[in-house]
Steps between C-alpha positions, in 0.01 A plus 500: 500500500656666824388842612705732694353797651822673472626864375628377141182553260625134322438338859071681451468297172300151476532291195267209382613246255337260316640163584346210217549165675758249382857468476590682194279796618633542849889523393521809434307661797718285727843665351330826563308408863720209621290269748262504792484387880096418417299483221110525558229378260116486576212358258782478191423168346225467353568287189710127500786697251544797758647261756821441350581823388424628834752263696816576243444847573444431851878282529630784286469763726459341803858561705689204588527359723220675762223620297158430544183472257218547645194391327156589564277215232098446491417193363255618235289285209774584228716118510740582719614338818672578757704168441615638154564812660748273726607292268603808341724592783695197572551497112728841556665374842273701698364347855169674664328501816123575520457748793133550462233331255599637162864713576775359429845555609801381233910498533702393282618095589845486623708413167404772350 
């Protein structure tokens, strides 16, 4: 949420929401918060059944047609790979760079 440091006591006030992954969950938060420039996620999937959830909220609040995802992923003993975690992502139209071993950069593919 933004902060202002400004004179009006509403501009002083930070809100946290909780945001349950998944298209029918994110809705509503997106009528009240609209979208973002970058969404960051580090160490989030750590089951196979998190991974889709995660990328429709991802493409749901991701702003078209310059955001960026950035993904920080550890490739842990719990079945997932990072070729699911990719397969994933070009599933939703999303294309990624890998700028480092394990972070990930995605934007949205052009017909979308």
């Amino acid at each position: 949420h933004n902060f202002d440091n400004g004179d009006d006591d509403t501009k002083n006030t930070i809100s946290c929401r909780q945001l349950l992954w998944g298209n029918e969950n994110s809705q509503s938060l997106k009528d009240a918060y609209g979208t973002f420039d970058t969404i960051l996620a580090s160490d989030v999937i750590y089951t196979p059944t998190s991974i889709d959830p995660l990328f429709d909220t991802v493409v749901t609040f991701l702003k078209k047609p310059h955001g960026r995802f950035l993904l920080s992923w550890f490739t842990r003993v719990n079945g997932v790979t990072i070729d699911t975690v990719l397969d994933a992502a070009k599933c939703r139209n999303l294309d990624w760079t890998e700028t480092k071993e394990g972070i990930y950069i995605f934007v949205l593919g052009q017909d979308k």
